[in-house]
Structures are given as C-alpha cells and as structure tokens.
C-alpha positions as CSV (number, residue, x, y, z in Angstrom):
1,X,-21.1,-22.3,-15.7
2,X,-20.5,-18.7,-14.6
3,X,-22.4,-15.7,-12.9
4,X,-22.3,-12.0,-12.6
5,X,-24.7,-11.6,-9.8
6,X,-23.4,-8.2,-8.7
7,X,-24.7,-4.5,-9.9
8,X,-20.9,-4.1,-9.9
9,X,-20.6,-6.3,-13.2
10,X,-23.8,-5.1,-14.8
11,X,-22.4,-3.3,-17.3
12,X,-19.0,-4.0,-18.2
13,X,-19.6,-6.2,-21.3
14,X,-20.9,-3.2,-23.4
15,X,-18.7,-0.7,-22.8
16,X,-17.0,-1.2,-26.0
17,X,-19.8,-1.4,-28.0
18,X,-22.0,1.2,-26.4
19,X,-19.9,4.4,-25.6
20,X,-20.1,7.5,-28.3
21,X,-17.5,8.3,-30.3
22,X,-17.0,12.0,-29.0
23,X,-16.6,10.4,-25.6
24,X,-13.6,8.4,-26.1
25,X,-11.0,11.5,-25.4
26,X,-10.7,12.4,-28.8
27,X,-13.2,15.3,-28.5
28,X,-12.1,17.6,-32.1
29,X,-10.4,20.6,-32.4
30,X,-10.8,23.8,-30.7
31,X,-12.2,24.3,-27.9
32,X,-15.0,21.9,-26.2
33,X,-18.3,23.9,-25.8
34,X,-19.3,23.7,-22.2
35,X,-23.1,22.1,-23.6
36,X,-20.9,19.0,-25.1
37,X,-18.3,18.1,-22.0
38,X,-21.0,18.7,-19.2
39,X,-23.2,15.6,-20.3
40,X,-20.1,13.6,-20.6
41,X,-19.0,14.2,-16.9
42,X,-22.4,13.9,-15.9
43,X,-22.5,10.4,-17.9
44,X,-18.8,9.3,-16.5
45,X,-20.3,9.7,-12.8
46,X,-23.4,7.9,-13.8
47,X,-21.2,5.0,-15.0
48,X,-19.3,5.2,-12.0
49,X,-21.9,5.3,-9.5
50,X,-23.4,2.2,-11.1
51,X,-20.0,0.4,-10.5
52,X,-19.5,1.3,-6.9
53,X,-22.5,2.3,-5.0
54,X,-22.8,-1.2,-4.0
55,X,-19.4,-1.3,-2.5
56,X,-19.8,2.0,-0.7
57,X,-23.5,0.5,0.9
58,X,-21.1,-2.5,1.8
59,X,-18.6,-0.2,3.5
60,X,-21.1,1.7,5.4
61,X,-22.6,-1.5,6.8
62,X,-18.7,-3.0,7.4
63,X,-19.5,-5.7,5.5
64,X,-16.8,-7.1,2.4
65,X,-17.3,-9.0,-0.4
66,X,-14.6,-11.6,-1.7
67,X,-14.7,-10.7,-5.5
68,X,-16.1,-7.5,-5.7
69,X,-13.8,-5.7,-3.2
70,X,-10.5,-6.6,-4.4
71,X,-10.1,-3.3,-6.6
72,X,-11.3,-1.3,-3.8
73,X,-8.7,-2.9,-1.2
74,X,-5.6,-4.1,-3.8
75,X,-5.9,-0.8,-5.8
76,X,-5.1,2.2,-3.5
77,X,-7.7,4.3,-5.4
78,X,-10.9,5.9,-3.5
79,X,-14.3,6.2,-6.1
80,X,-14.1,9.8,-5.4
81,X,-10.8,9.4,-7.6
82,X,-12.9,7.8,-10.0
83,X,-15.4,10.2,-10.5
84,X,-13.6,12.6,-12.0
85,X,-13.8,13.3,-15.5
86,X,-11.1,13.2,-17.3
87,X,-10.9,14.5,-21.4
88,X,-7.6,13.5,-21.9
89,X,-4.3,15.3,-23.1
90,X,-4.6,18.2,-25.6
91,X,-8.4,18.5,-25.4
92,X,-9.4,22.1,-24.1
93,X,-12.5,22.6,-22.2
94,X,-14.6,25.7,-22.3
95,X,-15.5,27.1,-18.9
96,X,-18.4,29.1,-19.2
97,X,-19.8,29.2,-15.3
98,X,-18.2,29.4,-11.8
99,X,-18.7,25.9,-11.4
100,X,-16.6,24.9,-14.5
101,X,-14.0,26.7,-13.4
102,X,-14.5,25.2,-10.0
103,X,-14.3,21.2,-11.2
104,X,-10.8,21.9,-13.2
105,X,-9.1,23.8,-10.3
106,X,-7.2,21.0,-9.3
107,X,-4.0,19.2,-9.9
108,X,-2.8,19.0,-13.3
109,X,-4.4,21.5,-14.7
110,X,-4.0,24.5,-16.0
111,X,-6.8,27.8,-16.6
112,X,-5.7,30.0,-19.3
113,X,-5.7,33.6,-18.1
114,X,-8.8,34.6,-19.2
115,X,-10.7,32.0,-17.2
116,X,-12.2,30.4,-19.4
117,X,-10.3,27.4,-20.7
118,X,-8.8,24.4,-19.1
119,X,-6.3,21.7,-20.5
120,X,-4.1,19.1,-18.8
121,X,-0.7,20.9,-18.2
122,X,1.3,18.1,-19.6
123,X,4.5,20.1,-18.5
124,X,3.3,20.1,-14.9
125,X,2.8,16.7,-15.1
126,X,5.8,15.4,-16.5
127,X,7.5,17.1,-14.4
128,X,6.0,15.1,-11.5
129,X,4.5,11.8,-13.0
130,X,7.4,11.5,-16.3
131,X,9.7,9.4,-14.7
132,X,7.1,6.5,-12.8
133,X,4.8,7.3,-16.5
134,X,8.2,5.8,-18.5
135,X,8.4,2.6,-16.5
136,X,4.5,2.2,-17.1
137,X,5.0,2.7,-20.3
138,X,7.6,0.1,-20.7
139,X,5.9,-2.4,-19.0
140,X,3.2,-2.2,-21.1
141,X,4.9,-1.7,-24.3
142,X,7.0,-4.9,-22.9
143,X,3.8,-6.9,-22.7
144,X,2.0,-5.5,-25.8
145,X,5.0,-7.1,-27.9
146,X,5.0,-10.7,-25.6
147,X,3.4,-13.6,-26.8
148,X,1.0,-14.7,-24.5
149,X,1.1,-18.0,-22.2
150,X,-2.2,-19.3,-21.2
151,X,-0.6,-22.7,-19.2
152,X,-0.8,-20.9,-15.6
153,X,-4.8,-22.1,-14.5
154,X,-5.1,-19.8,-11.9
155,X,-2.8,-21.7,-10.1
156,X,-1.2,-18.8,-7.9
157,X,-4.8,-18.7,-5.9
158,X,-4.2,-22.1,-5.2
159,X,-0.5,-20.9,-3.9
160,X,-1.8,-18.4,-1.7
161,X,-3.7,-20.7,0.7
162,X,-1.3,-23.6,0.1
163,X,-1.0,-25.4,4.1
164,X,-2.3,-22.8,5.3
165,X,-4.6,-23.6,8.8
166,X,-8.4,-22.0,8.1
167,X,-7.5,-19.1,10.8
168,X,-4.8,-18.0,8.1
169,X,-6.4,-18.1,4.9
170,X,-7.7,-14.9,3.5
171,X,-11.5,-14.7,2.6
172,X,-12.5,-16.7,6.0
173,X,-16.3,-16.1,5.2
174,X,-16.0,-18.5,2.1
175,X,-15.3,-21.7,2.5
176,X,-12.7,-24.1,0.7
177,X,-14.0,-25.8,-2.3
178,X,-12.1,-29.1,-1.5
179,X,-10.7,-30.4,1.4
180,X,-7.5,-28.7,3.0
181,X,-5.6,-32.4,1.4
182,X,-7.1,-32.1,-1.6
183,X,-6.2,-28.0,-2.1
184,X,-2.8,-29.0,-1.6
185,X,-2.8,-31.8,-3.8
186,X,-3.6,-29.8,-6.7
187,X,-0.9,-26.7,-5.8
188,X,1.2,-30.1,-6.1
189,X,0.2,-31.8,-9.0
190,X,0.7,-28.5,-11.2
191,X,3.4,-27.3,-12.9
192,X,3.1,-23.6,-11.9
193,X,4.6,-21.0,-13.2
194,X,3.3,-17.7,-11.9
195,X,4.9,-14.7,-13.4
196,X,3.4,-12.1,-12.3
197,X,5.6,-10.3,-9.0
198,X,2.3,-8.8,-7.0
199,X,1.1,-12.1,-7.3
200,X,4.0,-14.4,-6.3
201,X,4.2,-12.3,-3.4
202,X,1.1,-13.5,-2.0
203,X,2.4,-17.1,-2.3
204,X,2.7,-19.2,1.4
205,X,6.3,-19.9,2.1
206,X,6.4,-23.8,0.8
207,X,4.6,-22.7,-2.4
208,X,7.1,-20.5,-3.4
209,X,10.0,-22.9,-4.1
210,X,7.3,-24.9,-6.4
211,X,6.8,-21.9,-8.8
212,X,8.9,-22.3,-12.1
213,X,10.1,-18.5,-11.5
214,X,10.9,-16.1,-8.8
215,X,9.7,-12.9,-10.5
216,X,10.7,-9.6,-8.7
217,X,9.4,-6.1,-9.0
218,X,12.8,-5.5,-10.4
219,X,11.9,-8.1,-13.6
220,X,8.3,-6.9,-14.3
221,X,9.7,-5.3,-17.9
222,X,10.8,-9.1,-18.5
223,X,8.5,-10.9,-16.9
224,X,5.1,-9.7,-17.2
225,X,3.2,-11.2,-20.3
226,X,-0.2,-10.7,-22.0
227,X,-2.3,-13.9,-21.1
228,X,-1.5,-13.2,-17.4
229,X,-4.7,-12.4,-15.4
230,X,-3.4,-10.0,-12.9
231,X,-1.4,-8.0,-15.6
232,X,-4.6,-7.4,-17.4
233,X,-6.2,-6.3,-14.4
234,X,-3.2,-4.1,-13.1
235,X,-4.0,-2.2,-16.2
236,X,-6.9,-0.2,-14.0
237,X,-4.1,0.7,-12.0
238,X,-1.8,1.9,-14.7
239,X,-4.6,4.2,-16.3
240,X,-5.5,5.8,-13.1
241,X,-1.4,5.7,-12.1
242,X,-1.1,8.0,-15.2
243,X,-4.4,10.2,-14.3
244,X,-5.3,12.7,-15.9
245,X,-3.5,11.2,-19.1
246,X,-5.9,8.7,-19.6
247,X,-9.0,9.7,-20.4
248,X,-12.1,8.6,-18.2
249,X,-13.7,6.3,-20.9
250,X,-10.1,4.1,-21.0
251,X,-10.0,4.3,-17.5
252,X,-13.8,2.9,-16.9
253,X,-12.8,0.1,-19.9
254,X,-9.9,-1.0,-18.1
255,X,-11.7,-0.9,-14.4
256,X,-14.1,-3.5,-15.9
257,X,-11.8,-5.7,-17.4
258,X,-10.6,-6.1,-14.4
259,X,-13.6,-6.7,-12.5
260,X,-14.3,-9.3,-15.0
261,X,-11.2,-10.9,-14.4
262,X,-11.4,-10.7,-11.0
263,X,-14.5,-12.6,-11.7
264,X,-12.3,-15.4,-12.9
265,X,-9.6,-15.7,-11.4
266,X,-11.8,-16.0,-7.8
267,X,-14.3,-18.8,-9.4
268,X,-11.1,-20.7,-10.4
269,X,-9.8,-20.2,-7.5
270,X,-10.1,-23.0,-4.1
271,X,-12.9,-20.8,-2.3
272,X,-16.5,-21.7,-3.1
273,X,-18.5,-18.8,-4.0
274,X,-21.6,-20.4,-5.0
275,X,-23.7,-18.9,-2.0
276,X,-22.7,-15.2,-3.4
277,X,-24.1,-16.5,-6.6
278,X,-20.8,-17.0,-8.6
279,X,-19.9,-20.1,-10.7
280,X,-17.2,-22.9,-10.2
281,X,-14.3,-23.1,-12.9
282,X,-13.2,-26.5,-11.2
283,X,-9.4,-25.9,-12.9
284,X,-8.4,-29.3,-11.1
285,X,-10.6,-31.1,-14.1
286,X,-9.9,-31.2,-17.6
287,X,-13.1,-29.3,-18.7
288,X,-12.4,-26.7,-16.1
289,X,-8.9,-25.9,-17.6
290,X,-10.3,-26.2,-20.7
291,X,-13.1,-23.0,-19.5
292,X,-10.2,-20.9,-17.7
293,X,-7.7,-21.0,-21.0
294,X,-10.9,-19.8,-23.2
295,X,-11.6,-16.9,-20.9
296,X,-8.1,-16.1,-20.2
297,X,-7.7,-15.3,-24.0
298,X,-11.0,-13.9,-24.2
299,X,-9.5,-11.0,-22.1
300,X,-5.9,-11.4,-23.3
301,X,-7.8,-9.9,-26.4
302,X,-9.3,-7.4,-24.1
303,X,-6.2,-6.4,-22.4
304,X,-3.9,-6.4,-25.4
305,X,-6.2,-3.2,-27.0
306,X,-6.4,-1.1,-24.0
307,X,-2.7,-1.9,-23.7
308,X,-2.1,0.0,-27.0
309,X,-4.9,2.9,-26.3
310,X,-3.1,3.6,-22.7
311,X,0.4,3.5,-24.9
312,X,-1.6,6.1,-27.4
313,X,-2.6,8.0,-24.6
314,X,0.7,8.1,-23.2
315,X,2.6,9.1,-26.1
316,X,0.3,12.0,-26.8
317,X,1.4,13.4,-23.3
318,X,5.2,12.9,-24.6
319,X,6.1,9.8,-22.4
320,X,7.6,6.7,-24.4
321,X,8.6,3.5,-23.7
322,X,12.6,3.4,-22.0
C-alpha cells in the first residue's frame, strides 16, 4: 500500500486533467490582453504556493523531510524561481500598467519600444542557453526514442547505503527497514543495473563494481532510458534548465511527476517511512517488485509525454536535437 500524506503531493494527480486549455502556453495569436495572462500568473503562484509552503515552514523551523526535500536540495532551483510565470516562446503579452511592465523586466525578455508588449527574446537566449539547450534536447530526444527497461527495482537506493555504518548513511532521522545484514543481502542478491550517471554517483564504493554499468556524465545521450526513475524526475530540472522556454504549466507537470516519483523511489527504498505516513514497496519480495514495475510504467507513460511537450517547446525556440 502507498501514501501521499504531504500538502506537497495534494495535487499532482490532476494536473493533466484539470488545467485550461489557454493555460498550457499556447495562448492564440496576437497579443495577450493583460485581463487573460494576469489570472494565469496569479493561478501559476497559487499552484506553486500549494507545492512548497510546506517546505519553506520546514526551512524556517530547520527541520527536513526525507521525501519531500529532495527537489529542493538535489535541484539547485529556489521556489522564487518557480513562481514566475512563464507563457512560453512566441506568445506576446500586453502590458497595460507599471506593474506589468515591472514583472517582465528581467532576463530573457524583451519590451517592445512602445512599452507595452513583452515576448521571450529567443535570440538573447540562444545566444546564452543554445548550446547546454542542444544537449537537453538530445538527451531527451535520446530517451523519447529508447525502449524502456523496468528490471532496475529501485535497487540504486539500496546501493547508496550499501556497508555503510548508521553515522554514514544519509536520511539518519529514518531508520533502516531491515537490518544492516539483511540491506546488504538484498544489494547482493540483485542483479543491478543502474543507468542513470547522478545516480550511480551516489553508489558506496563496494557497490559500484556490482552495478552492470559504469554510466558517466559523458554517456547520458546513450545511456539514459525511459523507465528509469530519476530520468523522469530530472525532467523538472530540464524544463526549468531551459526557463523561460518552457512554459509554467510544463514546468508545474514535470515538478510533480517528480515529486511522485520521488514518492516511489524513497518507499522502495531501505529506509522506513511509515512514521511520516508513507507506504512500504518491500522490492525484496516478489509482490513488492511486482508494485514498483507497475508504477515505474505508470510514470514511464508520464515521462515519455512531457518528454515530447519539452521537445515541442524547444523546437519552437529553434533548439533541436545534435
């Protein structure tokens, strides 16, 4: 069984189904009236806001949270960063007050001369962000055209606290599922094959050797595949790698795939998070593999469509695969 207990995963799961289609980026032709884009960005924040207060009430108390923190402390992005709005390449916004001109004076950017439309500058941009904004979108046009592998079982957690000594594990609020013996049993009574390279990195010294690969940030392009949990949630840092390209709807879709997944990969992992109110996806039993692989597609699926959107969103900035 599994739980979302946190405000941070309240709404994820209807963000698909639930979000306007004049919201998505693809706002029409012309220019955006100021009445139409305003509730939007009022919206976005809302969304946004419900997705991190939590971890900002956390922070001021200096207390962390073993699942819900990760893509505030992996991911180098401040929610301030999220908050902005974002319409997305080729949509022009109408600046009708001091303030509107005020929110879209900032990088990326551009005012037309009259003051009263803004745009991305997609020239600007690609002049800064084109070269890094090709390998992103090779990676993910890489993955995209991979078939998937769902053997892994969230195996690399497993890895990362292999013989490790309780002072040394990460997360030393939570406590091991199994005994110290009986982690490292499972590490070696798996086949594991880990190929994602952010991942592997994490891996103690003697689990490295065990893994069926050595990827490396140089082999992402041609190792990185679609049923891969942390390549799905890596996808929240492409779309805010490639800000302002993608819009702010993709980029709150892609944050909460990979809070969901995060969600996953940390109740299949060795640590016992039922006192935070999270399940157990015991991945050392057969019906506990048999759980991870169905979720793992579940958001393959997930991952695979905002793969293509960020692609879409890419292309219409002029950046294609190498």
């Amino acid at each position: 069984m599994t739980s979302a207990p946190s405000s941070l995963i309240s709404a994820p799961h209807t963000a698909e189904t639930e979000r306007a289609d004049d919201s998505s980026g693809r706002l029409g032709d012309g220019v955006v009236p100021a009445s139409i884009w305003r509730p939007l960005c009022d919206e976005h924040e809302r969304r946004i806001a419900e997705r991190t207060d939590a971890h900002i009430e956390r922070r001021m108390r200096q207390e962390s949270h073993p699942v819900e923190d990760f893509l505030f402390t992996y991911y180098p992005f401040k929610v301030g960063q999220l908050k902005k709005w974002h319409p997305g390449p080729g949509v022009r916004v109408e600046l009708a007050e001091a303030a509107d001109r005020r929110y879209f004076d900032r990088r990326w950017y551009r005012i037309d001369d009259d003051r009263n439309v803004a745009e991305v500058d997609l020239e600007s941009w690609r002049a800064d962000r084109g070269g890094g904004a090709k390998f992103i979108a090779s990676l993910l046009s890489s993955t995209l055209g991979r078939e998937a592998n769902f053997g892994c079982f969230g195996i690399h957690e497993w890895a990362m606290v292999y013989r490790l000594t309780e002072e040394q594990r990460r997360h030393q609020q939570v406590p091991l599922r199994l005994s110290p013996a009986e982690t490292d049993a499972v590490v070696e009574g798996h086949r594991i094959q880990c190929s994602h390279h952010d991942a592997f990195r994490f891996f103690t010294e003697p689990a490295r050797p065990l893994n069926t690969l050595q990827p490396s940030r140089e082999g992402m392009i041609s190792n990185e595949q679609p049923g891969c949990l942390h390549a799905g949630m890596d996808l929240y840092k492409w779309a805010m790698k490639i800000s302002p390209i993608a819009d702010s709807d993709l980029v709150v879709d892609c944050f909460d795939l990979a809070l969901d997944i995060r969600t996953l990969d940390m109740e299949a992992s060795p640590y016992d998070l039922r006192e935070w109110g999270y399940g157990v996806v015991a991945i050392e039993t057969a019906a506990g593999k048999a759980e991870y692989m169905e979720r793992q597609k579940e958001f393959s699926v997930r991952a695979q469509a905002l793969r293509a959107r960020l692609l879409d969103a890419l292309a219409s900035a002029g950046v294609y695969p190498r």
